[in-house]
C-alpha positions as CSV (number, residue, x, y, z in Angstrom):
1,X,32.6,-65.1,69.3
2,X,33.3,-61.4,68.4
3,X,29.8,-61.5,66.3
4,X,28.4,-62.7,69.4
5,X,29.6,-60.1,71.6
6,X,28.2,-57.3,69.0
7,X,24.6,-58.7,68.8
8,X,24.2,-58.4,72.4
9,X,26.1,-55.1,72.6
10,X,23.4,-54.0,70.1
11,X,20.0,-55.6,72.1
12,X,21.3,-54.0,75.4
13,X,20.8,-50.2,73.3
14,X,17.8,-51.2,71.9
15,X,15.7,-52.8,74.5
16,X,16.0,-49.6,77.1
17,X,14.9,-47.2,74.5
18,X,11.8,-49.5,73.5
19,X,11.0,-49.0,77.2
20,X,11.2,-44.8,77.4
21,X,8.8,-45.0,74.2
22,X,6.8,-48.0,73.2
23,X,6.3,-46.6,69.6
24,X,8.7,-44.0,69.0
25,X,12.2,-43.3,67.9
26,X,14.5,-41.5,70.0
27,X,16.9,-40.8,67.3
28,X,13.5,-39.2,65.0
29,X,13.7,-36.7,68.3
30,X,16.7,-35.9,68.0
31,X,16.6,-34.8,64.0
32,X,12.6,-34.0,64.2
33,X,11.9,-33.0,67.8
34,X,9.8,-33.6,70.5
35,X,6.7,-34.6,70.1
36,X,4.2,-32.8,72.0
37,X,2.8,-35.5,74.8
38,X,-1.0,-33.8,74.6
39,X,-0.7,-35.0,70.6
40,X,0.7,-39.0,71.7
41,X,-1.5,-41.6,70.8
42,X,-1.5,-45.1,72.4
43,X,-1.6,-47.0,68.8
44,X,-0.9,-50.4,69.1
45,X,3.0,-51.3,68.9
46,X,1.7,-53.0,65.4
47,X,1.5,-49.4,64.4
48,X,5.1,-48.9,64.1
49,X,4.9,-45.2,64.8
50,X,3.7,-42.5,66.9
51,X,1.2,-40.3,64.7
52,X,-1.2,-38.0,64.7
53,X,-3.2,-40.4,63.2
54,X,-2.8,-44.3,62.8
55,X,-1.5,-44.1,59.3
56,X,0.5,-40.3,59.8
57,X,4.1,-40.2,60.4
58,X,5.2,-37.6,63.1
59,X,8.5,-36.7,61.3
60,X,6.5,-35.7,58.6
61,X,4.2,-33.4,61.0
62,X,7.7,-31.4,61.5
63,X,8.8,-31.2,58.1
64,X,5.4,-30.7,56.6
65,X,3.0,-29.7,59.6
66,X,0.2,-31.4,61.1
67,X,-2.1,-33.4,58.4
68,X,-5.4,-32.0,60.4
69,X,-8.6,-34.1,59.5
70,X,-7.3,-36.1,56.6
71,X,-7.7,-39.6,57.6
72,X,-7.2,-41.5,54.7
73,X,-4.6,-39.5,53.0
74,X,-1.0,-39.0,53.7
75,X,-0.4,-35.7,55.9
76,X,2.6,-34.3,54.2
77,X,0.5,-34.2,51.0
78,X,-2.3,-31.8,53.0
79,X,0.2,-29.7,53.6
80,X,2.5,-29.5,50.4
81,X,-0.9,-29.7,48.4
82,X,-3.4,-28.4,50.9
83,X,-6.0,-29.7,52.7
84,X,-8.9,-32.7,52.1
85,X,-12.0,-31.1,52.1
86,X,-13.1,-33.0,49.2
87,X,-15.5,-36.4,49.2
88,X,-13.4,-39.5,50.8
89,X,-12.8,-40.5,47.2
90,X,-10.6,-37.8,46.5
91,X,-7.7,-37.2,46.5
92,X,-6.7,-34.1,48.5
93,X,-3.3,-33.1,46.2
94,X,-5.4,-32.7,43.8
95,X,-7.9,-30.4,45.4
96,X,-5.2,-28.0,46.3
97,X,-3.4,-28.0,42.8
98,X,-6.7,-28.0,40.6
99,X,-9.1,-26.9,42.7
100,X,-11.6,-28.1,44.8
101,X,-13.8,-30.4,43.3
102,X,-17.0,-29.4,45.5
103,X,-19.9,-32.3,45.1
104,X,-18.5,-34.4,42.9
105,X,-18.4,-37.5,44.9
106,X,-17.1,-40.7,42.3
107,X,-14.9,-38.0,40.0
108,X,-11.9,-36.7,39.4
109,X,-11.4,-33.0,40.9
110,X,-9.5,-32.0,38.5
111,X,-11.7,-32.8,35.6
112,X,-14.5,-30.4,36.9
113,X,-11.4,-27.9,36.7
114,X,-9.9,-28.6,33.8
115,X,-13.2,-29.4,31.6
116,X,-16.0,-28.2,33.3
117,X,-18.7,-29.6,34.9
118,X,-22.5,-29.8,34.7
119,X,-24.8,-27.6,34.5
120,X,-25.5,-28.5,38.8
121,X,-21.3,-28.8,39.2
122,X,-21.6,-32.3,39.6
123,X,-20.2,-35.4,37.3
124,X,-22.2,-38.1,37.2
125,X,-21.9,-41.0,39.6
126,X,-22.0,-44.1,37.3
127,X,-19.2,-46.0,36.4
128,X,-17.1,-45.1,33.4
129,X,-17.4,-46.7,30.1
130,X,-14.3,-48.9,28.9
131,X,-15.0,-47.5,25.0
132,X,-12.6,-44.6,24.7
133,X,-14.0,-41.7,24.4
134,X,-12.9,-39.1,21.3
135,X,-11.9,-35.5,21.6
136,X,-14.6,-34.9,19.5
137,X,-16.7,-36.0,21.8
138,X,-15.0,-34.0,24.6
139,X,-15.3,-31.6,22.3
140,X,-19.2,-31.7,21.9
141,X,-19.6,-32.0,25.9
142,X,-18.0,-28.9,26.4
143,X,-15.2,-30.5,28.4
144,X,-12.4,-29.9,25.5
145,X,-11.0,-26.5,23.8
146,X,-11.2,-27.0,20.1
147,X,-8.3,-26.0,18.2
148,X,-10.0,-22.8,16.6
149,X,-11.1,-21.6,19.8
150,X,-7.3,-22.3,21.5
151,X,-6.3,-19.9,18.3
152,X,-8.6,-17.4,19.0
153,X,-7.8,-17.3,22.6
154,X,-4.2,-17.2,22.0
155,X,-4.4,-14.3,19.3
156,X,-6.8,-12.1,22.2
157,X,-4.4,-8.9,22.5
158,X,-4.4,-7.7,26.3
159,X,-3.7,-3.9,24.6
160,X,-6.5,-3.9,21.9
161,X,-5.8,-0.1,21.1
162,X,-2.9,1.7,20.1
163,X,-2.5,5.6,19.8
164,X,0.1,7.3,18.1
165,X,1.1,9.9,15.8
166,X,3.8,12.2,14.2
167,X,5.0,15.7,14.0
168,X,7.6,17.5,11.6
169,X,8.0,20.6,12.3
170,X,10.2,22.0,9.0
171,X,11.2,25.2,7.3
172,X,12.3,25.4,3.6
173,X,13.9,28.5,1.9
174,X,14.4,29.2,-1.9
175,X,17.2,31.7,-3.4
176,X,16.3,32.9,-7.2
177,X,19.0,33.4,-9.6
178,X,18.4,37.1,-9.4
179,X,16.6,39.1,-6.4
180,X,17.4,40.5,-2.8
181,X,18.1,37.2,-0.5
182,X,15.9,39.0,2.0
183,X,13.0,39.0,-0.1
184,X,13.1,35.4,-1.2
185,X,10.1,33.3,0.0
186,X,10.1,30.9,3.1
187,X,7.3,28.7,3.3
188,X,6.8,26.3,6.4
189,X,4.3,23.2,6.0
190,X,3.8,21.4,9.0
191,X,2.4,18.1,9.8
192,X,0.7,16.7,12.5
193,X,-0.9,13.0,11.9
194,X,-2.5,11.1,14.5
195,X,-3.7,7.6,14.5
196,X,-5.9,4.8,16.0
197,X,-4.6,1.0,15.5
198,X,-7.3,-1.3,16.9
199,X,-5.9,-4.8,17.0
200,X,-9.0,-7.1,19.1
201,X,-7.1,-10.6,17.6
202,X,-4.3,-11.1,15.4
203,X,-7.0,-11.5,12.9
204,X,-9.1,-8.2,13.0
205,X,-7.5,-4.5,12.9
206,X,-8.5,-1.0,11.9
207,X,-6.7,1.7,11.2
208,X,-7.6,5.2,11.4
209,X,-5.1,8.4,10.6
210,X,-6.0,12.1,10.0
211,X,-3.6,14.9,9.2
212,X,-3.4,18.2,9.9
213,X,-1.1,20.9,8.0
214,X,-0.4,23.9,8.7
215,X,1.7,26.9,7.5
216,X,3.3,29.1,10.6
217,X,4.0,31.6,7.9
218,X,1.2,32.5,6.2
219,X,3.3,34.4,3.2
220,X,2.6,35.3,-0.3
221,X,4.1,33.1,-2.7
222,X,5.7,33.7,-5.7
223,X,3.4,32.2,-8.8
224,X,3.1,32.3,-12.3
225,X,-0.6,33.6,-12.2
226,X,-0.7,36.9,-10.1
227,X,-0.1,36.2,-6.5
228,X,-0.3,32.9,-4.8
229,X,-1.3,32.9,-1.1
230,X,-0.8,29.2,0.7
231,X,-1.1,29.8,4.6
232,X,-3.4,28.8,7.5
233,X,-4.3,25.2,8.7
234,X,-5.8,22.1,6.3
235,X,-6.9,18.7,7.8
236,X,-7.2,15.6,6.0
237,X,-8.2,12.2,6.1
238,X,-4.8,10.2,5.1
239,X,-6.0,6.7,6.0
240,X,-9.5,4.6,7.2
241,X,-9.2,0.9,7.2
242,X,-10.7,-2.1,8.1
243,X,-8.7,-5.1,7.5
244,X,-9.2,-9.4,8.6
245,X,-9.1,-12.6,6.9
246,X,-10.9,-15.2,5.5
247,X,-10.2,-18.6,7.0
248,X,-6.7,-17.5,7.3
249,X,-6.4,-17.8,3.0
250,X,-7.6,-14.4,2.0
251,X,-6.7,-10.7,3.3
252,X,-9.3,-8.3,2.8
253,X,-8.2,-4.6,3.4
254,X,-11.6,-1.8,3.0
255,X,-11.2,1.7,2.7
256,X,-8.9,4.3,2.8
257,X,-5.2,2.6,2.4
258,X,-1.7,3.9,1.3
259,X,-0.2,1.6,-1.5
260,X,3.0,1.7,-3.7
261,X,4.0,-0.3,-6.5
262,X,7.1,-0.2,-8.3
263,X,10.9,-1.2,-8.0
264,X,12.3,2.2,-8.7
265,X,14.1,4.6,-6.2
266,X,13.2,7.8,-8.2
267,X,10.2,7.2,-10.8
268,X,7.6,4.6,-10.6
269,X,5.8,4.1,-13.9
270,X,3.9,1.2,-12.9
271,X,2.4,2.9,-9.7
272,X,-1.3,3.0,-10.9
273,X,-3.3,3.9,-8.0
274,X,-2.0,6.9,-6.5
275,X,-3.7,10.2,-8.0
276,X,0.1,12.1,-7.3
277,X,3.1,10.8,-8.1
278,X,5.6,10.3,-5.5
279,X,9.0,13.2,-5.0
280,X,11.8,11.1,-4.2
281,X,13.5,13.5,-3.1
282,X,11.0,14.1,0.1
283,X,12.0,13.1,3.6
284,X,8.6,11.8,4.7
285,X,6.1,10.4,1.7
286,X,3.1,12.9,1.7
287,X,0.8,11.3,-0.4
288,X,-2.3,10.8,1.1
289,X,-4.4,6.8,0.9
290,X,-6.4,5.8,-1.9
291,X,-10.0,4.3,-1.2
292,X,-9.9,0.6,-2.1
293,X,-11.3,-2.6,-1.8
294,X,-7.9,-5.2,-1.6
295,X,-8.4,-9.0,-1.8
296,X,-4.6,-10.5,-1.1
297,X,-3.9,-14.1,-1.5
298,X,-1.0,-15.2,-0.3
299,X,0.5,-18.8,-1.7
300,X,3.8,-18.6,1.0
301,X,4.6,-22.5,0.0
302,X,5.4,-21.7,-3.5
303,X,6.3,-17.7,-3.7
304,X,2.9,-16.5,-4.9
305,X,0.9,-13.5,-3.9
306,X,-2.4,-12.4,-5.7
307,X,-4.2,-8.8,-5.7
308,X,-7.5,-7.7,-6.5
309,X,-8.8,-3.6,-6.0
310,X,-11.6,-2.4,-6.7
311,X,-10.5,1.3,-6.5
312,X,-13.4,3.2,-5.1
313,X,-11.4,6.6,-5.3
314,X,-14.2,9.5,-6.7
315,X,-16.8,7.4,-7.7
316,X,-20.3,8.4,-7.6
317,X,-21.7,5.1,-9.2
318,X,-20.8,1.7,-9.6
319,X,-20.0,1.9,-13.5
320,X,-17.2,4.4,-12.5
321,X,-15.6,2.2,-9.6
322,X,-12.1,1.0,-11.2
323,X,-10.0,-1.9,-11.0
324,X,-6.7,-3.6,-10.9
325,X,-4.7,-6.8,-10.8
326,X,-1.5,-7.3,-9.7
327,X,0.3,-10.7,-8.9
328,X,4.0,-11.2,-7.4
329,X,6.6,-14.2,-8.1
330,X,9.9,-15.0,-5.8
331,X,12.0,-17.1,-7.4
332,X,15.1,-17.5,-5.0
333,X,16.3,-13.6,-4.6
334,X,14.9,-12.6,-7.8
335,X,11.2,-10.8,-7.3
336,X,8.5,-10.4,-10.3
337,X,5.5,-8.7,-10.5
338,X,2.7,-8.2,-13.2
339,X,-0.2,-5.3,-12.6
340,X,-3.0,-4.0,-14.8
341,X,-5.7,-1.6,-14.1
342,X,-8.2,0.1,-15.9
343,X,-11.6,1.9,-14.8
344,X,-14.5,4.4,-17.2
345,X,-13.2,6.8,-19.0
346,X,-9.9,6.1,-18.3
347,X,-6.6,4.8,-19.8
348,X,-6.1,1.2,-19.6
349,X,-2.6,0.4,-17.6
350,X,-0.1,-3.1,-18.1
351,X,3.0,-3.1,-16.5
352,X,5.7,-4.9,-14.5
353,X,8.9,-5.1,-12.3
354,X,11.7,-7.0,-11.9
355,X,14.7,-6.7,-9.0
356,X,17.0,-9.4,-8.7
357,X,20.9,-9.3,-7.1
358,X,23.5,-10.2,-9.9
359,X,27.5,-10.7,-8.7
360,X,28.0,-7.8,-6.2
361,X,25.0,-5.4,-8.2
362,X,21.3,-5.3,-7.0
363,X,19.6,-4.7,-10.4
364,X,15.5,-3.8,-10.5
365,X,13.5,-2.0,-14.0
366,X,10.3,-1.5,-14.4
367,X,7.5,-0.7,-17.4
368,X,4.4,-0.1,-18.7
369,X,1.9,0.7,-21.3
370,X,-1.0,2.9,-21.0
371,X,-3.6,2.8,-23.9
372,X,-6.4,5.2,-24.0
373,X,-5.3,8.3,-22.3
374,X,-7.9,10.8,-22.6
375,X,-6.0,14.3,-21.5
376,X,-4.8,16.3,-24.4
377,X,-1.6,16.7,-25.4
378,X,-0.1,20.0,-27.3
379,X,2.1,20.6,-29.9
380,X,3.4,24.0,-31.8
381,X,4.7,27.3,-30.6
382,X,3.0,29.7,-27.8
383,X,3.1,33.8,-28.0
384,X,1.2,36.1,-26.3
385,X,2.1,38.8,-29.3
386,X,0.0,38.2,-31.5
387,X,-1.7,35.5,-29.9
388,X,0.0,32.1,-30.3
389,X,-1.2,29.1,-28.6
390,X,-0.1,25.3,-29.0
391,X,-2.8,22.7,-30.5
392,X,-4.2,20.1,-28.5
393,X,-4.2,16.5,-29.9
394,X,-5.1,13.0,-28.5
395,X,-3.1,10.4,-28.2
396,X,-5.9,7.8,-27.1
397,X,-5.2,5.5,-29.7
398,X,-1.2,4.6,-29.1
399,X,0.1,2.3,-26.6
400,X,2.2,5.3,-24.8
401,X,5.7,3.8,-22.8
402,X,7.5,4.1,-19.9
403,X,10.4,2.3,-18.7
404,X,12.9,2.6,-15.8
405,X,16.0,0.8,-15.4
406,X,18.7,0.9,-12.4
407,X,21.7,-0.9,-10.4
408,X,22.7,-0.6,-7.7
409,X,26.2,-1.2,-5.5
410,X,27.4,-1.6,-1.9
411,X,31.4,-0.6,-0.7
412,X,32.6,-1.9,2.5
413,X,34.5,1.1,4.1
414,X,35.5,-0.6,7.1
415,X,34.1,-3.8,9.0
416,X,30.5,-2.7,10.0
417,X,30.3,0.5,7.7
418,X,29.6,0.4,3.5
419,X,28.3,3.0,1.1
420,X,25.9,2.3,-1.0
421,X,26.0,4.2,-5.0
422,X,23.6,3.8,-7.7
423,X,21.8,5.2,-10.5
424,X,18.6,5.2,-12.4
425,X,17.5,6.3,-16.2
426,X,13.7,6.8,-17.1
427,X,12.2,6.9,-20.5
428,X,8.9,9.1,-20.5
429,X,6.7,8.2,-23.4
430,X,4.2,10.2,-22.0
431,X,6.6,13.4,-22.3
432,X,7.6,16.2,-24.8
433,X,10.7,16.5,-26.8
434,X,9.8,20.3,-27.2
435,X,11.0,22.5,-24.1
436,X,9.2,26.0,-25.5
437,X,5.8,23.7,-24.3
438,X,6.9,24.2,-20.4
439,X,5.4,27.4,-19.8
440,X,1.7,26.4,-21.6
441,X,2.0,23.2,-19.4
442,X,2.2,25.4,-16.1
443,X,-0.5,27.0,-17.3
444,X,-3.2,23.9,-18.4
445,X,-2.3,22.2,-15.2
446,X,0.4,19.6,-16.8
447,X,3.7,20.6,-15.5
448,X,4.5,17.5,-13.5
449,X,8.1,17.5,-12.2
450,X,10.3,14.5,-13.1
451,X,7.7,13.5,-15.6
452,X,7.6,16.5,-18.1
453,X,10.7,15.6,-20.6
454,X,11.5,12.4,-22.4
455,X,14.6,11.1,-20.6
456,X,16.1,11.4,-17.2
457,X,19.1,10.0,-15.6
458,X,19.9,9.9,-12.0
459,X,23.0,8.9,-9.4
460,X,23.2,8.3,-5.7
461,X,25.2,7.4,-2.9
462,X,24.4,6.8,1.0
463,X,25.6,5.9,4.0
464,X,23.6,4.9,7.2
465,X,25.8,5.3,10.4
466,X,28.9,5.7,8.6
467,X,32.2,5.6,11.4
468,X,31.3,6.4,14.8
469,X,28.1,8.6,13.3
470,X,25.6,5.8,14.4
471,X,22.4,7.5,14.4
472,X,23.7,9.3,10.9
473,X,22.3,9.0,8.0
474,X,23.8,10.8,4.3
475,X,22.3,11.0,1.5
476,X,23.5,12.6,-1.8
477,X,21.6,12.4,-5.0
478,X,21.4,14.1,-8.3
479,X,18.7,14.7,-11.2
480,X,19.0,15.4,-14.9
481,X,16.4,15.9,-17.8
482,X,18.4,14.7,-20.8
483,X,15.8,16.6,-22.5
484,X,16.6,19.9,-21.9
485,X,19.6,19.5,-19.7
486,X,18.5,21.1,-16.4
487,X,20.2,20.0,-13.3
488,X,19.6,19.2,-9.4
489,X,22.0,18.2,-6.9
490,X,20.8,17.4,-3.8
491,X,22.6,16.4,-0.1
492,X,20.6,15.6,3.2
493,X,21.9,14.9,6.6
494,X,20.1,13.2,9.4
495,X,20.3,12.1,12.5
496,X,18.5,10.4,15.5
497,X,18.1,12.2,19.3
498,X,17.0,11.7,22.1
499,X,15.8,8.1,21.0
500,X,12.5,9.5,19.1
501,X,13.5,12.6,17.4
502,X,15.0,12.9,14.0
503,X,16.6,16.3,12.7
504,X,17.1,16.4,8.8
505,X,18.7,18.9,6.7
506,X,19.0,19.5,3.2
507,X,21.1,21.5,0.5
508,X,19.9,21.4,-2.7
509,X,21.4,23.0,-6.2
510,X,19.5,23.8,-9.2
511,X,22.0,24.2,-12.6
512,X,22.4,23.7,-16.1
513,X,20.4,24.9,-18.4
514,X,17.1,26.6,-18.0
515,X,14.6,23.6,-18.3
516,X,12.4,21.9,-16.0
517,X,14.7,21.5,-12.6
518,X,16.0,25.1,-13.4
519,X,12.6,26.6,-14.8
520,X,12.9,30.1,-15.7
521,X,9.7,32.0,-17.5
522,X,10.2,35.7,-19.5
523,X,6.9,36.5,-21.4
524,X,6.6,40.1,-22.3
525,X,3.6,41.8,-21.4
526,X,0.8,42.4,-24.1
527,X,-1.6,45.2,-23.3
528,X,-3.8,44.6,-26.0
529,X,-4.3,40.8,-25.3
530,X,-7.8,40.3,-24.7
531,X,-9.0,37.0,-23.1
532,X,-11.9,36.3,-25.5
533,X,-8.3,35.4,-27.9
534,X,-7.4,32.6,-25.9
535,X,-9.0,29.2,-25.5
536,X,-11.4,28.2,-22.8
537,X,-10.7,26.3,-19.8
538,X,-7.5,28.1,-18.9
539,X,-6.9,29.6,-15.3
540,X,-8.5,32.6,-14.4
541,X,-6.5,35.6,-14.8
542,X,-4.1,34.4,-17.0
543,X,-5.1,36.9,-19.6
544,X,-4.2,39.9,-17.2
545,X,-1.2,38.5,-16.1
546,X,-0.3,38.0,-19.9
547,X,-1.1,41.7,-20.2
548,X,2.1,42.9,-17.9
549,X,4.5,40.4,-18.6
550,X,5.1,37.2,-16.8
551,X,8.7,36.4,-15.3
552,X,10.3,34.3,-13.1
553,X,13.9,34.0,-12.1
554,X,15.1,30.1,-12.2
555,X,15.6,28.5,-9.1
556,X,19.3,28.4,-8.1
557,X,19.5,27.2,-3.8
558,X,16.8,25.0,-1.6
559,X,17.8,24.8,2.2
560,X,15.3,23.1,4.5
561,X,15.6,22.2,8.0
562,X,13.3,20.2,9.9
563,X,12.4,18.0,13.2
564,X,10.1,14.9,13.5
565,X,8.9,13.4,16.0
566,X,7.2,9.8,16.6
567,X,5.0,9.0,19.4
C-alpha cells in the first residue's frame, strides 16, 4: 500500500513538468540554464532531448558551447577539438588536434599530418589493402621518418655557433742573487685567445682559436748574448680544426689540434708530438696545437681506443709527413697505453704509461726509447782562454731512456675537505752527468729546463677549497736536479671571483747549489778571442760577448701575479 502511495506521488511530479516542456528537463535548467526559446526545436518526443540539432545535447551546448554546423558529429567534441570543416567522413577531433585534412575525402586527417600527403594533398580514394603494410614501405612513400634521419634531426643544434675566448692579464718579477732590487727585470706576457666552435649536429664541429700576446712592458732583458729585447705584440694561430665521424665508428680530427700524452704531473717522456715540452709549473698550458691528421677508434664495449696521426707539422712534401700510433687499455681502474712515432730524418720513438690506484695510493710511470737521434751531443771542457770548446758526438745508434715514476696520496682533513701530496722522480737518458756543459748548452740552443741533468725528484701537496676557502685553490711544489743539486720551491694561491675571474699568485725560491734551477754563468772576458777560433753555427755575437766577460747572477726569488678571465 505505501509502495502504492509513492508511485503515484511520483507520476503527479512528473506528468505536469512533461506538459511545461515536451522534450526538456527542468532540472537540466536548473544546473545548465535556460535555453534560449529562438534556438528550441520541435524534435519529435522520440528525440529524447531538446538540441540544437536532432543528435546534440543542450547541456553539452553550456558546458562546451554550441556545436555549429556539425551534423553528424557530437558538439562538445567541435568545441573541445574544434570545428568540422572536414569531408563528412571525418572526424572533426581530429581536424582540430592534427590538422585539417583539406581534400582528402575517404582518409584519415591525421595521416596527411603526420606522414604527408601527395604530391596534389590528397590520399587516394580506394579502399585499403588488408596485407600489412611495412615501415619500410612507409618509409619508401615518404610517409615514415627513418631512423638516421630522426638522429639527425635530433642532433640539429638550435645555437650552431659558439664564441668565446680568454684573457690573463699577468706580471712576473725576478730578484738575482746580487744586484739593486730596483733594477731587476719585470717582464709582462699577456694573452688574449679568442675562438670559434661551430657545432651544425652533434656529428660535425670546427674549431678555430688564435692568440695574441703581448708585452705592456717592452724592457730589455737580461741575456747571456748581449742584450735581449722581448716587447710589443705577437699573434698566433694556436688551434684550426675540423673534426666528424665516420658511421659513428671512427673520429677523424684535421688540422691544427692540441694533444698530450703521458701520465706524469711534471715530465712527460712519452709526449711525442709537441715541438716544446710542457712547464708544469705554469698556470695556463701555453703550448700552441700541432698540425695533424687523427683517426680515433673507439671500442667503448671492451675498453679499447685506437689512434692514428699523420703529423703534418713543417712538412714541405709527403716523404717528410710523420707518424704515430698510440692505443689505450682500461682494465677496471687501471689505464694502459702503448705509442710509437717516427717521421724522416728523425728519431724513432716507443713508449708507454701506466696509472692504476693501489690501497689508498694512485700510482702512474711512464717510459720510452728513442733510437736515432740526430742532434749532437758534447762532451769535454769549454774555455774561452785559450780557446776550449766541448766535442760534438752522435748518439744515433743507442736506444736512449727515459722513465718517470710517481704516487700519489689523498688526507681527509675534515668531512668535505682532503689534501692531496705526492711525488715524482725522472730519469733523463737523454741528459749530461757533466754540469761544466750548461753554459755551451745555452749557447748551441740545448739548455732545456727540467730536461738538462740525469735525474730529478719532485714533491707536492694541494688543496682545492680547503675549510670555508671554497673558490681556493693551493698549490705547493718543489724541484730538484739530483744531478747537480739545484733547488726550486714553488707556492701558488688561487682563487675564483666574481663567478668568471680567477686571480693567481705565485712565490717561487731558487736554492741549492748553482746548477740548472739556480743557473749562475762567470766567464772572464778574452780580448784576444777571435771568432774565426770557434766552431760554426754558433749564435751571432757570441765571440764579442766572450770578449768582455759573460756573467750572470743565479736566480734567487720569482713573484708573479696575474688575472684571467673566460668568456
Amino acid at each position: 500500500m505505501i509502495r502504492g502511495l509513492l508511485a503515484v506521488a511520483w507520476l503527479a511530479v512528473l506528468l505536469p513538468s512533461a506538459a511545461g516542456a515536451q522534450t526538456a528537463d527542468p532540472r537540466d535548467a536548473l544546473f545548465f540554464g535556460e535555453a534560449d526559446p529562438e534556438d528550441e526545436t520541435t524534435a519529435p518526443p522520440s528525440a529524447g532531448r531538446a538540441d540544437a540539432a536532432p543528435s546534440a545535447d543542450p547541456r553539452d551546448a553550456d558546458l562546451f558551447g554550441d556545436g555549429g554546423a556539425a551534423s553528424s558529429g557530437d558538439a562538445r567534441d567541435a568545441d573541445i577539438f574544434g570545428g568540422a570543416d572536414t569531408a563528412p567522413s571525418a572526424d572533426p577531433r581530429d581536424a582540430a588536434f592534427f590538422g585539417d585534412g583539406g581534400a582528402a575525402s575517404s582518409g584519415d586527417a591525421r595521416d596527411s599530418d603526420i606522414f604527408g600527403g601527395s604530391d596534389d594533398g590528397t590520399i587516394s580514394a580506394s579502399a585499403p589493402s588488408d596485407r600489412p603494410v611495412t615501415s619500410d614501405e612507409l618509409r619508401d612513400e615518404g610517409r615514415l621518418l627513418s631512423g638516421d634521419e630522426i638522429e639527425r634531426r635530433m642532433g640539429m643544434r638550435e645555437n650552431k655557433l659558439d664564441v668565446g675566448g680568454s684573457l690573463y692579464l699577468r706580471m712576473n718579477y725576478g730578484a738575482s742573487s746580487e744586484g739593486i732590487p730596483e733594477t731587476f727585470p719585470l717582464d709582462a706576457p699577456n694573452l688574449l685567445d679568442l675562438y670559434l666552435d661551430a657545432r651544425p649536429t652533434d656529428r660535425l664541429r670546427a674549431f678555430v682559436r688564435g692568440r695574441v700576446t703581448h708585452y705592456f712592458l717592452d724592457a730589455d732583458q737580461p741575456g747571456v748574448i748581449g742584450e735581449e729585447r722581448r716587447g710589443g705584440t705577437r699573434g698566433d694561430l694556436d688551434q684550426l680544426w675540423l673534426k666528424f665521424d665516420i658511421e659513428r665508428r671512427l673520429y677523424v680530427t684535421v688540422g691544427r689540434q692540441p694533444i698530450r700524452w703521458g701520465a706524469g704531473r711534471f715530465w712527460n717522456p712519452t709526449d711525442f708530438l709537441n715541438l716544446q715540452r710542457r712547464d708544469p709549473l705554469a698556470v695556463i698550458d701555453e703550448r700552441l696545437g700541432v698540425s695533424l691528421l687523427k683517426l680515433h677508434l673507439p671500442v667503448e664495449a671492451s675498453g679499447w681506443n685506437f689512434y692514428a696521426i699523420a703529423d703534418l707539422e713543417n712538412a714541405a712534401r709527403p716523404d717528410e709527413l710523420g707518424g704515430a700510433l698510440r692505443v689505450e687499455k682500461l682494465i677496471g681502474h687501471t689505464e694502459i697505453s702503448l705509442s710509437t712515432a717516427a717521421r724522416k730524418d728523425g728519431p724513432l720513438r716507443v713508449g708507454g704509461d701506466i696509472s692504476f690506484p693501489l690501497a689508498f695510493l694512485d700510482l702512474r710511470a711512464e717510459a720510452a726509447l728513442i733510437h736515432g737521434e740526430e742532434r749532437p751531443f758534447y762532451r769535454g771542457p769549454i774555455r774561452l782562454n785559450p780557446p776550449v770548446v766541448p766535442e760534438a758526438y752522435s748518439r744515433k745508434s743507442e736506444w736512449i731512456p727515459q722513465a718517470v715514476a710517481g704516487a700519489e696520496v689523498a688526507f681527509a682533513i675534515s668531512d668535505e675537505d682532503s689534501i692531496s701530496v705526492g711525488t715524482e722522480y725522472f730519469y733523463n737518458g737523454a741528459g749530461y752527468d757533466d754540469t761544466d756543459l750548461y753554459p755551451w748548452l745555452l749557447f748551441t740552443g740545448d739548455f732545456v729546463p727540467l730536461y738538462l741533468g740525469r735525474h730529478y725528484l719532485a714533491a707536492y701537496a694541494s688543496a682545492a677549497g680547503p675549510g670555508s676557502w671554497n673558490d681556493t685553490t693551493l698549490i705547493a711544489s718543489l724541484l730538484g736536479s739530483l744531478t747537480d743539486g739545484s733547488m726550486l720551491a714553488r707556492f701558488d694561491w688561487r682563487v675564483r671571483l666574481l663567478t668568471y675571474l680567477d686571480v693567481n699568485a705565485f712565490m717561487a725560491w731558487h736554492f741549492g747549489s748553482e746548477g740548472e734551477l739556480h743557473f749562475a754563468l762567470d766567464i772572464p772576458g778574452n780580448p784576444d778571442l777571435d771568432e774565426s777560433t770557434l766552431p760554426a753555427g754558433l749564435p751571432p755575437g757570441l765571440a764579442a760577448a766572450a770578449q768582455r766577460g759573460i756573467y750572470r747572477a743565479p736566480p734567487l726569488l720569482d713573484l708573479g701575479l696575474g688575472l684571467s678571465l673566460r668568456f
